[in-house]
C-alpha positions as CSV (number, residue, x, y, z in Angstrom):
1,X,-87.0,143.3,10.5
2,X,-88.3,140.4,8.1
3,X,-85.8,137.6,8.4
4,X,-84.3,137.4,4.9
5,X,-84.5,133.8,2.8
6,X,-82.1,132.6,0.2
7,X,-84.6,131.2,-1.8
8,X,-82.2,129.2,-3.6
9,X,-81.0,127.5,-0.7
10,X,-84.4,126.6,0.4
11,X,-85.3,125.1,-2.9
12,X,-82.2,123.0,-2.5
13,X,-82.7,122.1,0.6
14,X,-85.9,120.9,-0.5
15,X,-85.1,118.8,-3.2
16,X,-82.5,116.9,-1.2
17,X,-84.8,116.1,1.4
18,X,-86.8,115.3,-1.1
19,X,-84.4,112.3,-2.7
20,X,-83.4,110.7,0.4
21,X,-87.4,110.4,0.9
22,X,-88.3,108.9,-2.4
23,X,-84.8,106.8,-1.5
24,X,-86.3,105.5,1.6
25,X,-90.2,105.6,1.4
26,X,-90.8,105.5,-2.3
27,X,-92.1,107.3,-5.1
28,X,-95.5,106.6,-4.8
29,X,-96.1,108.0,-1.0
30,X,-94.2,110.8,-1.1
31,X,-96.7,114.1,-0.7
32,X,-95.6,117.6,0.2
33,X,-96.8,117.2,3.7
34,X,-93.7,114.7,4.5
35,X,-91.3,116.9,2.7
36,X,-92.1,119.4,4.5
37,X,-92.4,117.3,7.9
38,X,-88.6,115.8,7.0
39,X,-87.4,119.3,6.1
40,X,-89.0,120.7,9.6
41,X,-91.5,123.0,7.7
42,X,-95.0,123.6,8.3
43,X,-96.9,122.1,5.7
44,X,-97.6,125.6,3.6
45,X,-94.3,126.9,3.6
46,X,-92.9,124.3,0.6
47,X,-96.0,126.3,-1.8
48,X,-93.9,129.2,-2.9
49,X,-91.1,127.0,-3.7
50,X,-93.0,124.1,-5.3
51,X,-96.6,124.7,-5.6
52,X,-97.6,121.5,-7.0
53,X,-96.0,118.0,-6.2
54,X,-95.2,117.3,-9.8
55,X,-92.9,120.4,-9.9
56,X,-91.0,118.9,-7.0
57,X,-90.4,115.7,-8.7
58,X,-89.1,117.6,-11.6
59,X,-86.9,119.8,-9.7
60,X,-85.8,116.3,-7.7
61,X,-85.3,114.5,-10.6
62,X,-83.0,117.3,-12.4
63,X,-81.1,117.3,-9.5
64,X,-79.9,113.8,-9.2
65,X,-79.1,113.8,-12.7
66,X,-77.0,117.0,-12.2
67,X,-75.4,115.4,-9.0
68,X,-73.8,112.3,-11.1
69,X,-72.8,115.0,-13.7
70,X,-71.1,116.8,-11.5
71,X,-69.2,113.4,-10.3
72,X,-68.6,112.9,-14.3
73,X,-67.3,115.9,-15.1
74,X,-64.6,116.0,-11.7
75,X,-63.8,112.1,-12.0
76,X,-63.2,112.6,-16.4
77,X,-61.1,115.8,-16.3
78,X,-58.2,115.8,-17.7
79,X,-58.8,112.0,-19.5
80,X,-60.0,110.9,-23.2
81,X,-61.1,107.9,-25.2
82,X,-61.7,104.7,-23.2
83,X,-59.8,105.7,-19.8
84,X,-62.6,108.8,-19.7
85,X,-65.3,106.4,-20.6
86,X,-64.6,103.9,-17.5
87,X,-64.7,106.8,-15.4
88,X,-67.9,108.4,-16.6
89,X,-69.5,104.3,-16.4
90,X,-67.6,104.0,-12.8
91,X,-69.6,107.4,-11.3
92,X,-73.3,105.7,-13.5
93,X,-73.0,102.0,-11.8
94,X,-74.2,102.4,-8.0
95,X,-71.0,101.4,-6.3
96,X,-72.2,102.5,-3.2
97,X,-75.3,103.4,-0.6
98,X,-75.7,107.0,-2.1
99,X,-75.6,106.2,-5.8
100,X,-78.5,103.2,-4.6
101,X,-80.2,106.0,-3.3
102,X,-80.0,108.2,-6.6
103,X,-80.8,105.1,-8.5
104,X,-84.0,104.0,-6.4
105,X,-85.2,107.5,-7.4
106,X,-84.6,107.2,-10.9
107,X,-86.4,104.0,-11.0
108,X,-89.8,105.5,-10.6
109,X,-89.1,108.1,-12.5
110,X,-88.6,106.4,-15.3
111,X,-92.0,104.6,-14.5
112,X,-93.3,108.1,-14.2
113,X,-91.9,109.6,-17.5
114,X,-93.5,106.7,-19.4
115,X,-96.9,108.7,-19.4
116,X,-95.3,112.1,-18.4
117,X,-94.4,113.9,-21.1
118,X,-92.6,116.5,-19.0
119,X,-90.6,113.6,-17.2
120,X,-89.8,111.9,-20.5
121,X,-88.3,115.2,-22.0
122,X,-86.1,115.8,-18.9
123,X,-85.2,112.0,-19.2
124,X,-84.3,112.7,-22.8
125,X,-82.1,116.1,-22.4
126,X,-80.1,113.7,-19.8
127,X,-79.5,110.8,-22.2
128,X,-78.4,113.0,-24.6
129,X,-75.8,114.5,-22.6
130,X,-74.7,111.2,-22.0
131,X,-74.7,109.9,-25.4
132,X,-73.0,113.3,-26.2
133,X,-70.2,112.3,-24.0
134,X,-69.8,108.5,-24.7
135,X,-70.1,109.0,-28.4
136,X,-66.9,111.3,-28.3
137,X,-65.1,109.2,-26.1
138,X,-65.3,106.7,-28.3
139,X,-64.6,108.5,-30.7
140,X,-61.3,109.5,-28.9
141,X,-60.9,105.7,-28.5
142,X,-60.8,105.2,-32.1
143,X,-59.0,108.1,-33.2
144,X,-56.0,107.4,-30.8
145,X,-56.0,102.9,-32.3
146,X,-57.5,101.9,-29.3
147,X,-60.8,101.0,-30.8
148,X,-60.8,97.6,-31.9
149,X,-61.7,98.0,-36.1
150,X,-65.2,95.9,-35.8
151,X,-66.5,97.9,-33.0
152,X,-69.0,100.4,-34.4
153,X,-69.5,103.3,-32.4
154,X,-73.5,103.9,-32.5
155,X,-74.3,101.2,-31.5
156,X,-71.3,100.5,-29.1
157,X,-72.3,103.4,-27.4
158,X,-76.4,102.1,-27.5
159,X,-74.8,99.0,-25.8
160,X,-73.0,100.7,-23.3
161,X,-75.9,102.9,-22.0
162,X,-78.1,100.3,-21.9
163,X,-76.2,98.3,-19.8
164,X,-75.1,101.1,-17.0
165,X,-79.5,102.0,-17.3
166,X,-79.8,98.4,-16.4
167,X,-77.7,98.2,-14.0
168,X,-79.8,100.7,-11.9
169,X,-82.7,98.4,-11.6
170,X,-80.4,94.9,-10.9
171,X,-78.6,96.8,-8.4
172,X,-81.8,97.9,-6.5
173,X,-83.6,94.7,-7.2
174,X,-81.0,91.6,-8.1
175,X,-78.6,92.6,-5.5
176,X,-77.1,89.2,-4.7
177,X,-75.8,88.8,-8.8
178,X,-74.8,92.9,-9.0
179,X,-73.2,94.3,-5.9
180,X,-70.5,96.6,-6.5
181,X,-67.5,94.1,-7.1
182,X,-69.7,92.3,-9.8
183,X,-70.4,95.6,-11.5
184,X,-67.2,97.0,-11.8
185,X,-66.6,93.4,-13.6
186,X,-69.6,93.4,-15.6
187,X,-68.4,97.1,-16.7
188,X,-64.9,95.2,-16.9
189,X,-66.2,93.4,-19.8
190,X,-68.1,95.8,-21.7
191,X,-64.6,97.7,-22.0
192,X,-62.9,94.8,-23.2
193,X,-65.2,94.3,-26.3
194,X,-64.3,97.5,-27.3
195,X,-60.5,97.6,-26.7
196,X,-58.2,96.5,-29.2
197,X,-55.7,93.8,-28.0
């Protein structure tokens, strides 16, 4: 009898071999060959799951943005306004080794999606998840008087995002001025220009 595959599995299974290789080895020298060598795979058998490297960095890519949304959307339940928007930022910054990992894969893929139109759009839907979520936290923030009155939201919300995109290159590449203690006080500070006193 044919030994019976749960093909979603094996795609999974794929694409977080995948990450942990781009973590380590880079984006650049990753080929199906040594995803299929780290996943214990004859080099074939990753074709009816990905038949082209590209779609394996898209599939790789989607999943580490669904892998902080999932930390999001467990660590903000239940909280609004400001205390929901230092948790969302707290699960972004990489705090630790595996969020280092996820953001030495986004790196490159934001190098990638700069000429990739199929990159950029999946960079775009996640951004504007994110600027879905921060805008109505702030919102919350505002609604409930503890917004301070000058602080306008757009670009509050521009500000913040830039600064937790950011922090996924220092973090990665300016480690001695941004490990973890001197994140969580950089994001510290970005909440404080928005609370009222």
């Amino acid at each position: 009898m044919p030994k019976i595959v749960d093909h979603d599995a094996r795609r999974l299974e794929l694409v977080e071999v995948t990450w942990r290789v781009i973590a380590h080895r880079g984006f650049d020298g990753v080929t199906l060959r040594d995803v299929a060598a780290e996943a214990g795979f004859a080099n074939g058998a990753l074709k009816p799951y990905f038949p082209t490297r590209a779609s394996l960095m898209r599939a790789t890519f989607t999943h580490v943005f669904g892998r902080t949304n999932a930390r999001v959307r467990a660590s903000t339940e239940g909280l609004m306004g400001l205390e929901a928007l230092a948790a969302f930022a707290t699960e972004v910054l990489p705090l630790d080794e595996d969020r280092l990992d996820e953001a030495r894969v986004v790196i490159p893929f934001w190098q990638s999606a700069i000429h990739e139109p199929d990159f950029a759009a999946l960079n775009d839907e996640a951004m504007a998840q994110w600027r879905t979520w921060i805008k109505g936290w702030i919102a919350q923030a505002s609604a409930s008087g503890v917004l301070r009155a000058e602080v306008v939201p757009d670009s509050a919300a521009e500000s913040l995002l830039t600064f937790l995109l950011g922090s996924q290159v220092v973090a990665v590449l300016d480690a001695r001025f941004n490990d973890p203690v001197q994140l969580r006080a950089q994001l510290g500070h970005q909440l404080s220009l928005l609370r009222a006193n």
